[in-house]
C-alpha positions in Angstrom: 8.4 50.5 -31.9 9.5 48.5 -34.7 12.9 49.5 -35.8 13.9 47.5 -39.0 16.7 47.6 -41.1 16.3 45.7 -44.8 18.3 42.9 -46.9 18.2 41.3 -50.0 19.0 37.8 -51.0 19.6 35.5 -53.7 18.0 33.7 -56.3 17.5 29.3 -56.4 16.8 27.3 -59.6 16.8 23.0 -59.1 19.5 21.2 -61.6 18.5 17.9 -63.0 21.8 16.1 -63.1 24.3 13.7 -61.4 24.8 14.5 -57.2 26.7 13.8 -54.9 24.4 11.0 -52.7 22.4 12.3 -49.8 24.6 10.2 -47.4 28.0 12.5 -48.6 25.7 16.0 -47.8 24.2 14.9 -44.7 27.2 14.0 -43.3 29.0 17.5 -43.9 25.9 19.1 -42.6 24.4 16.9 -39.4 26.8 18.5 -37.0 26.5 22.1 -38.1 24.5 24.9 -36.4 22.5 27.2 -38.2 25.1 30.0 -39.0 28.4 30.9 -40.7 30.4 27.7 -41.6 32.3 26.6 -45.2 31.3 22.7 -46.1 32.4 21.0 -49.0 29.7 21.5 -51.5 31.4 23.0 -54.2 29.2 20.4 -57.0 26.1 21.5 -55.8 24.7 24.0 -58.3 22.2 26.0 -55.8 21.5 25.8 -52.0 17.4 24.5 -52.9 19.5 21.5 -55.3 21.8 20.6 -51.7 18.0 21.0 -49.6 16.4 18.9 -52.1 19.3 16.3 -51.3 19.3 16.6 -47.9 16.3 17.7 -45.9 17.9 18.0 -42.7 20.4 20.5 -44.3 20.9 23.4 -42.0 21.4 27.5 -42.5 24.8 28.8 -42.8 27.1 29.5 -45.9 27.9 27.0 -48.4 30.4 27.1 -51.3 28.1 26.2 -54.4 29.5 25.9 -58.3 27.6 28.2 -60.6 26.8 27.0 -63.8 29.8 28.9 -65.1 32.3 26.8 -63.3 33.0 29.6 -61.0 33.0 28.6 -56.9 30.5 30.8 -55.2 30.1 31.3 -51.5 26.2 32.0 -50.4 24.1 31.7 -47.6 21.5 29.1 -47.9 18.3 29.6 -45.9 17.1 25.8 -45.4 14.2 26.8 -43.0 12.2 29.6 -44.3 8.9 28.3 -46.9 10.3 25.2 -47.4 14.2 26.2 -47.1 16.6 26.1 -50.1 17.1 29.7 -50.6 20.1 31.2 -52.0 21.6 34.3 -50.7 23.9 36.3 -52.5 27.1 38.4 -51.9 27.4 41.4 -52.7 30.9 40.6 -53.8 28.6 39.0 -56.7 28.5 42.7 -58.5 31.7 42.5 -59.0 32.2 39.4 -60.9 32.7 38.7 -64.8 30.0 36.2 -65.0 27.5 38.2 -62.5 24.9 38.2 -65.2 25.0 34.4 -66.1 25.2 33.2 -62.5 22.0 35.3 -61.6 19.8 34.2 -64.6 21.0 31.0 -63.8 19.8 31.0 -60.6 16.7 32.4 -60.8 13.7 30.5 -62.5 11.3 31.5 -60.3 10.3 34.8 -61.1 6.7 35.4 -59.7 8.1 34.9 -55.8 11.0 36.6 -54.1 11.8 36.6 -50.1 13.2 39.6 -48.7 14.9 39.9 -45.2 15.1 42.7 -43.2 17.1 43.0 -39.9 15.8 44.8 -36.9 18.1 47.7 -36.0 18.3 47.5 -32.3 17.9 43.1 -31.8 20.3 41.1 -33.3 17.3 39.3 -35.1 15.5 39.4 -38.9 12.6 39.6 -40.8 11.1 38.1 -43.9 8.7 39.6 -46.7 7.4 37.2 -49.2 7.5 39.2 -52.6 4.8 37.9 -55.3 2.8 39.9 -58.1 0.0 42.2 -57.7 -3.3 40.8 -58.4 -3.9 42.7 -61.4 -0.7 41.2 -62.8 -0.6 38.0 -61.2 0.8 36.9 -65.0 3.7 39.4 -65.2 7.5 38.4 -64.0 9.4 40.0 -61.7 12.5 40.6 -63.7 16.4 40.7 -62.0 19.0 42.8 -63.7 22.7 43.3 -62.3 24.4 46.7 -63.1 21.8 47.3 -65.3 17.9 48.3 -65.9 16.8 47.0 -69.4 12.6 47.1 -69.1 12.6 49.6 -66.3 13.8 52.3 -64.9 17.4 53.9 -63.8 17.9 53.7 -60.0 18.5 57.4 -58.6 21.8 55.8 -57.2 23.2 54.0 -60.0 26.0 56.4 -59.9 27.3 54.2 -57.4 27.5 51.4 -60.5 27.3 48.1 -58.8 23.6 46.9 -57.8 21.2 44.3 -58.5 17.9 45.6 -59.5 14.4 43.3 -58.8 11.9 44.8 -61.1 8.6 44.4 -60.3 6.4 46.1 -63.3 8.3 46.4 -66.9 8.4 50.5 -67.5 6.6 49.8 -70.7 3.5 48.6 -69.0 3.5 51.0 -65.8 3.3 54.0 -67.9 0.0 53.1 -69.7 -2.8 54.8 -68.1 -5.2 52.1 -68.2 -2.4 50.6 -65.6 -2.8 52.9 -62.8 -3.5 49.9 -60.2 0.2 48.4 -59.6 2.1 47.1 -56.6 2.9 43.5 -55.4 1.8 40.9 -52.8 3.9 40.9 -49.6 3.2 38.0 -47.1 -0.3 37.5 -48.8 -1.1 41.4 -48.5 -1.7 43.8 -51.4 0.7 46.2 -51.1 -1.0 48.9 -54.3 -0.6 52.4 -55.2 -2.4 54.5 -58.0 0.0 55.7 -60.7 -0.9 59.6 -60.7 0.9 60.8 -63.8 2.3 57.5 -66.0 5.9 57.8 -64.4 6.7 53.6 -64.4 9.2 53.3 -62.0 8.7 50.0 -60.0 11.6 48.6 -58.3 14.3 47.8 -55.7 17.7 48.3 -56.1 20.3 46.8 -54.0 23.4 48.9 -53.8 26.5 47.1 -52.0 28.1 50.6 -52.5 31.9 49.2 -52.2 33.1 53.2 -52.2 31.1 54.7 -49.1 29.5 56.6 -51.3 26.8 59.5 -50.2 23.2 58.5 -51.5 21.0 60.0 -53.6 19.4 63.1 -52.1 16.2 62.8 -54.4 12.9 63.9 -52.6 15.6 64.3 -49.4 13.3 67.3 -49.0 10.0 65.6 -48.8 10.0 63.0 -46.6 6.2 62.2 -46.9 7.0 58.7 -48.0 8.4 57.7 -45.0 5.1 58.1 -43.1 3.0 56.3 -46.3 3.2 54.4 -49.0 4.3 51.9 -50.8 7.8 51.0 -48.9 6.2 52.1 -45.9 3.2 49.5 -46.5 5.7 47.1 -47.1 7.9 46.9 -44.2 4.6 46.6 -41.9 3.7 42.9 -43.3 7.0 41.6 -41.9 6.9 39.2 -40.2 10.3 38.1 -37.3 12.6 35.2 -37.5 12.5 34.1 -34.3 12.5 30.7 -33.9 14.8 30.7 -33.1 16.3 34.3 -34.0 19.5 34.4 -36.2 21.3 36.3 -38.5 23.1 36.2 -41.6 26.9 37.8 -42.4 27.3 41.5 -43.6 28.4 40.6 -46.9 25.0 39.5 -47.8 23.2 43.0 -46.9 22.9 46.3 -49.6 21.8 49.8 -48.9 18.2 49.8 -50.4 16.5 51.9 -52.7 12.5 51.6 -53.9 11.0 53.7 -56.4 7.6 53.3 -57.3 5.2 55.8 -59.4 4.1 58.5 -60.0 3.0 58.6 -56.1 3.7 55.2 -54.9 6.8 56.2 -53.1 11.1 57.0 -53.4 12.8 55.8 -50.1 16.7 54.8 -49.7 17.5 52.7 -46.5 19.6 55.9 -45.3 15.9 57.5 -45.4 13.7 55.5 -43.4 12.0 57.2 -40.2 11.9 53.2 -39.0 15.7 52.7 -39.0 18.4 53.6 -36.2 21.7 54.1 -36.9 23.6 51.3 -38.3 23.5 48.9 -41.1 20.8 50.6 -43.8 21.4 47.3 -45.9 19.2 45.2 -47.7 19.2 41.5 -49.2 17.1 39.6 -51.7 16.1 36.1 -52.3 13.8 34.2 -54.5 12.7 30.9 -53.8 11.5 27.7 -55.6 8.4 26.8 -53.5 6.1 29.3 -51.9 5.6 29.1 -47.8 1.9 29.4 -47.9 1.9 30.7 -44.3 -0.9 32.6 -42.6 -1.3 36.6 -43.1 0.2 37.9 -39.9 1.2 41.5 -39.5 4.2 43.3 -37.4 3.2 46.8 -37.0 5.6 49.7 -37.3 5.2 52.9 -35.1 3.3 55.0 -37.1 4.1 58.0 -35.1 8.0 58.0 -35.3 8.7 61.3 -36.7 11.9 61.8 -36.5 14.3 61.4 -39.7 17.6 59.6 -37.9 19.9 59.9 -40.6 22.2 56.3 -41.5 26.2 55.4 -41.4 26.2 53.3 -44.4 28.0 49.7 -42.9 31.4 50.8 -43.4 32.1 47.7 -40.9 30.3 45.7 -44.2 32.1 46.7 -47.2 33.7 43.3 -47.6 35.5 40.6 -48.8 36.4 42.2 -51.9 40.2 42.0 -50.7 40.3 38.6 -50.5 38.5 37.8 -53.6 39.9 37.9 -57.4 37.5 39.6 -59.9 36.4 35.8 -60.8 35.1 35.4 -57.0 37.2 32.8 -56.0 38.8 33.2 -52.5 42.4 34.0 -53.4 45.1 31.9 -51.4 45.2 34.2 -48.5 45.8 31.9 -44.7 44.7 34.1 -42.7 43.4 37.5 -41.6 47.4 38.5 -40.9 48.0 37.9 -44.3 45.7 39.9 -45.9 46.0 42.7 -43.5 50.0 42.2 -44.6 49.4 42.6 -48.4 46.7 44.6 -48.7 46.9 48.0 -45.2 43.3 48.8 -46.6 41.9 46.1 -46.4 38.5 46.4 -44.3 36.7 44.7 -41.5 34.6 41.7 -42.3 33.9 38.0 -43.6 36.6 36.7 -45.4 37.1 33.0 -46.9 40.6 31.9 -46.3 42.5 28.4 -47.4 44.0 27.2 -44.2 47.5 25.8 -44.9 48.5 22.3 -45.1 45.1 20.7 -45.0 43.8 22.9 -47.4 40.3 23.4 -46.0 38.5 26.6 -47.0 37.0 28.8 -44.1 35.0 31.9 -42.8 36.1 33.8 -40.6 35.4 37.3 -39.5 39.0 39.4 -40.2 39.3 42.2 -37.6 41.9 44.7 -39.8 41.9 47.5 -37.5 41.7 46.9 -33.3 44.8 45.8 -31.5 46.8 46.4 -35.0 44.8 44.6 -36.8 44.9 40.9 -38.9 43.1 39.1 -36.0 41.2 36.1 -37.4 37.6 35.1 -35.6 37.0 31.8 -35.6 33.3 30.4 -36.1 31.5 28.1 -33.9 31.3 25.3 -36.8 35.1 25.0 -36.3 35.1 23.0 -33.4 33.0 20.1 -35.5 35.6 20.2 -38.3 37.9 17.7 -38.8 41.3 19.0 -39.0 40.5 22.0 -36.7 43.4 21.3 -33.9 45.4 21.7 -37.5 43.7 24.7 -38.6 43.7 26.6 -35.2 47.4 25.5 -34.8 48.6 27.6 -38.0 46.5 30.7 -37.3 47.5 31.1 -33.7 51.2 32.3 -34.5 51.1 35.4 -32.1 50.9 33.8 -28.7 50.9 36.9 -26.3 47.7 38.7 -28.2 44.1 37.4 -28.4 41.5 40.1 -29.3 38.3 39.0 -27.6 34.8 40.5 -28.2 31.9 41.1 -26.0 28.4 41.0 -27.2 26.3 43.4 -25.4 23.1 42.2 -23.9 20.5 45.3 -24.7 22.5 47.5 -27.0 23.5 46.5 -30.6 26.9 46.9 -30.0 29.9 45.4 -29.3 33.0 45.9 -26.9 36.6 44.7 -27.0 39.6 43.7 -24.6 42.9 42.7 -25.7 44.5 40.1 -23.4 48.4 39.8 -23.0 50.4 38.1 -20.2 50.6 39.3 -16.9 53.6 41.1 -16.1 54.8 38.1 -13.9 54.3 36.1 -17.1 55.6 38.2 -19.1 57.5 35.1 -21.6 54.6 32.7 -20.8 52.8 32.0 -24.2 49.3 31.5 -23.9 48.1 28.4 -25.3 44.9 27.2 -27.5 43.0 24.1 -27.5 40.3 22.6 -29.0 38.1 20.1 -27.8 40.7 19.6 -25.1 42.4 20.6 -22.3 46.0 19.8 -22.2 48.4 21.8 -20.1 45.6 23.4 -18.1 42.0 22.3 -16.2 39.2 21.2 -17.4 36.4 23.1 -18.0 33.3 23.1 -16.1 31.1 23.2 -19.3 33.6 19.8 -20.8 30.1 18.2 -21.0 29.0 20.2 -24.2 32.0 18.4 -26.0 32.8 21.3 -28.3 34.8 23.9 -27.6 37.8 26.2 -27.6 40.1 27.0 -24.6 42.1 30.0 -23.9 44.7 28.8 -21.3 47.1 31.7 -19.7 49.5 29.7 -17.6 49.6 26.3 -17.7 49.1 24.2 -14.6 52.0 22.8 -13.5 53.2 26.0 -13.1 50.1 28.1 -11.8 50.1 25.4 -9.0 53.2 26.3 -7.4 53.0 27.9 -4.1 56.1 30.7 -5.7 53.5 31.9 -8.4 50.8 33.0 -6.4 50.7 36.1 -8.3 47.8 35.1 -11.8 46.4 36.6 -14.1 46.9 38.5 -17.5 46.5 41.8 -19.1 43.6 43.4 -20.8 43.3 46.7 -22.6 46.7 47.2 -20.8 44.9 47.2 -17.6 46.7 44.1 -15.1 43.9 42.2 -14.0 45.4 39.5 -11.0 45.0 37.7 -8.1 46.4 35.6 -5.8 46.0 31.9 -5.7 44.7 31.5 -2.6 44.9 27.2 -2.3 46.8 26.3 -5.5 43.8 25.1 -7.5 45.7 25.7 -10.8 42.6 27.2 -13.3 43.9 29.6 -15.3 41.4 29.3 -18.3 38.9 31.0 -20.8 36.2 28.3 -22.7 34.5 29.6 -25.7 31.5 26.8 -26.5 29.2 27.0 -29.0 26.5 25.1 -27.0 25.2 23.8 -30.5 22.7 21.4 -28.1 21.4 24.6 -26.2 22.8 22.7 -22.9 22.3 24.4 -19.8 25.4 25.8 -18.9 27.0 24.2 -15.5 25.8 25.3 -12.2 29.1 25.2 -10.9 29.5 28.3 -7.9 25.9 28.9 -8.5 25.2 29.2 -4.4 27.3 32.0 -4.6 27.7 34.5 -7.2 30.6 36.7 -5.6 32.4 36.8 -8.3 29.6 38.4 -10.7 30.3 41.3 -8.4 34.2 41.3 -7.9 37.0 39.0 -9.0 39.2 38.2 -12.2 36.1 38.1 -14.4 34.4 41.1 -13.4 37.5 43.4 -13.5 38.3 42.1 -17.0 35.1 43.0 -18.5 35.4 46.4 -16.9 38.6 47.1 -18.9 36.4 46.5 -22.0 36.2 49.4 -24.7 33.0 49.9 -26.7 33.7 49.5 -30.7 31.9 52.9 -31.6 33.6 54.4 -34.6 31.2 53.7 -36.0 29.5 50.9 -34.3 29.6 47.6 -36.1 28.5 44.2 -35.2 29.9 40.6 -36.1 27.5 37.7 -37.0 26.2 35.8 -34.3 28.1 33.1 -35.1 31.4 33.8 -33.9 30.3 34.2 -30.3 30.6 31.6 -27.9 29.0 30.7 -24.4 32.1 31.4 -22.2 33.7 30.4 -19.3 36.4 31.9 -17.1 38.0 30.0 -14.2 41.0 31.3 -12.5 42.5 30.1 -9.1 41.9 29.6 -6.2 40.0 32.8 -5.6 40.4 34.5 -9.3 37.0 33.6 -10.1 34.3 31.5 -11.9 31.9 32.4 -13.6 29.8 31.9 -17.2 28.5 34.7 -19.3 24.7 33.3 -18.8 25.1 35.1 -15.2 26.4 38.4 -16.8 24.3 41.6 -16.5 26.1 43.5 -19.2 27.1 41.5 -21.6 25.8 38.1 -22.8 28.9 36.1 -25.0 32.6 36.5 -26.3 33.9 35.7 -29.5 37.7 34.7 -29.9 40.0 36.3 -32.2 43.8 35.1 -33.1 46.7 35.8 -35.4 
């Protein structure tokens, strides 16, 4: 069964003017890994103008100048039909010169690529959006907050959207126009109007107040088995080469309305979603992938309505942002959390101190207290990022670390302290080294950060046989059985796709007992409601401890398959 879940993103446009030279773009972007990372491109005007510069440009977010003057941060998709798609925020709603920015953006108005993200795999989908054939001349249209030409979303109580308008209202309710729809992925995707009503779009809600849907045809769910959004979501086709994700902030709770009998769904709705994220994002895109017609069938005998928890884990960086959308001076996760005790889960961009560098990072405001910054794998290719880790590691007896489950869509979470022998031992961060402690068995992939819980020239005394730390207030020890001093977490981002070292791999005792196992047993599930972080602030990790604490790598787990690193 096919269990999707749908976003929209942004809009591109190319600028004829003065750039920066390819040589300044590639060499911000030819470390980076497709995913979350901030790079100096605040003079590009769109992510298809930085694509155009650079060819090798990868996925992540990028920090783009609209043609307002106002800094933007947006995910560019460099891969998909060509690459230079622009993804937008849905902080976007909120800003003065919304409007502006969007028309700006978008100047091609007869394609639009929408993503949707599977509900139970951490992995997307794309829908390539382009007129019906019977109107193969008519422009989609974008509005924000507003529906001049067509019609008023059943949920613009909640006041913020963008609307993509497929068919002007004016048009769809003449009756020689009873043939309408659009093109998805090179399939005709059609209804016939029944009685002239001309509704024809999606709406993309980032609904900032948790507010309830509309309940319109909530007692007639007939167009969850048929139909136009029904039709639509079967042409998808997966992102899976390889499969990646984008940041919360860039996904909506979705409405389509379409006839007079083409269909009303809201992503809360669908008989094809689970329970988590009903989001959606849009994009339109300068050059059209002209790739072949596949199809990804849904289950066309799901019955049951599961109903949605809109992504209260999602609701954004709107706390971190002034009403111009420019990141507001904010450090660090602590310091939002400190001036702002409602402030919500999610991506935020802070400005690191001293160097000044601007950064996402995933801000955990509520586990462990809250105001735990996440840092992203691109870190560890930054330049100043012993700097950068250096001021946001302040509180040196908490780490919040995250587990990544291996079949569910969910995440768990341990909070590590020192051990009670330990008790005024500060634990100690490094990156891209491994001063004070042992070197990791993974060193080879270069990049990395280490976790170190007693240094070595004190684990290695025969007197402190006693190791280990404390997790979920749960004391997970040993006892350092030949004074082999490893006392050690590695988070790597194994941007290479190395094949993690074989070290202990004759013997896997400690995937059944030992410092490792024990600690991920202490590991609570995140369930209130579930909510995910973006792929990219989990690591490939490695523990070592002892002397017979254990060693292992979270390739060889059964339950869970990476950690991300959270400090404050």
């Amino acid at each position: 069964m096919q269990l999707l879940s749908v976003f929209i993103a942004a809009v591109i446009v190319e600028y004829a003017y003065s750039s920066p030279s390819c040589a300044e773009i590639k060499n911000n972007t030819k470390n980076a890994a497709n995913g979350i990372f901030i790079i100096d491109t605040s003079s590009w005007k769109s992510c298809a103008e930085i694509k155009n510069n650079n060819k090798e440009a990868v996925s992540g977010v990028y920090t783009i100048e609209t043609g307002c003057g106002t800094n933007l941060e947006v995910y560019c998709e460099m891969t998909l039909g060509g690459g230079g798609f622009t993804f937008l925020p849905r902080g976007l709603t909120r800003m003065k010169d919304a409007k502006q920015i969007v028309d700006s953006l978008f100047t091609d108005k007869k394609n639009v690529l929408l993503k949707l993200m599977h509900r139970t795999k951490k992995q997307e989908y794309y829908t390539l959006i382009q007129p019906h054939p019977s109107w193969r001349n008519q422009d989609f249209g974008i509005r924000v907050n507003a529906f001049s030409d067509y019609t008023i979303p059943q949920n613009h109580f909640m006041k913020d959207y963008l609307l993509l308008g497929i068919i002007p209202k004016y048009l769809a309710a003449k009756p020689e126009n009873k043939s309408q729809g659009f093109v998805s992925n090179h399939r005709t995707i059609q209804f016939s109007n029944c009685d002239k009503n001309p509704n024809s779009l999606f709406a993309f809600l980032p609904n900032h107040n948790q507010q309830t849907p509309s309940g319109y045809h909530g007692n007639n769910l007939v167009y969850e088995r048929r139909g136009v959004a029904f039709d639509w979501r079967k042409t998808a086709k997966p992102i899976d080469n390889p499969p990646r994700t984008m940041p919360n902030e860039f996904f909506f709770l979705t409405e389509l309305h379409f006839g007079g009998c083409g269909c009303y769904t809201s992503s809360q709705y669908s008989r094809s979603y689970h329970r988590h994220l009903n989001e959606t994002v849009k994009e339109a895109e300068d050059e059209i992938d002209e790739s072949s017609d596949e199809e990804v069938d849904d289950d066309p005998e799901v019955s049951t309505l599961v109903q949605g928890e809109i992504g209260s884990s999602a609701t954004i960086l709107l706390g971190a942002r002034t009403r111009f959308g420019r990141a507001h001076s904010w450090s660090s996760c602590a310091e939002i959390k400190n001036n702002n005790k409602e402030a919500v889960n999610g991506v935020y961009t802070i400005e690191t101190k001293d160097c000044g560098a601007k950064l996402d990072v995933y801000c955990e405001m509520t586990l462990g207290g809250g105001g735990f910054t996440f840092l992203p794998r691109g870190l560890t290719r930054m330049k100043d990022a012993k700097q950068i880790v250096g001021n946001l590691f302040t509180d040196k007896k908490n780490v919040l670390l995250k587990l990544m489950h291996r079949t569910k869509k969910q995440e768990y979470y341990t909070l590590i302290q020192p051990h009670p022998s330990w008790r005024n031992q500060d634990f100690g961060i490094r990156v891209n080294a491994f001063s004070d402690y042992t070197v990791p068995k993974n060193h080879f992939m270069k990049d990395y950060f280490l976790l170190g819980t007693i240094p070595k020239h004190l684990a290695a005394k025969t007197e402190n046989r006693l190791q280990g730390f404390v997790s979920n207030h749960r004391t997970i020890q040993f006892s350092n059985c030949d004074k082999n001093p490893n006392s050690l977490f590695a988070f790597l981002p194994n941007h290479n796709q190395q094949t993690p070292s074989g070290y202990h791999g004759n013997n896997l005792v400690y995937e059944r007992r030992g410092v490792a196992f024990d600690w991920r047993k202490t590991a609570k599930p995140i369930d209130n409601p579930p909510r995910t972080m973006p792929n990219e602030f989990f690591f490939l990790t490695e523990l070592h401890f002892g002397g017979c604490g254990c060693y292992t790598s979270s390739n060889r787990w059964r339950s869970f398959q990476a950690t991300a690193i959270g400090i404050r």
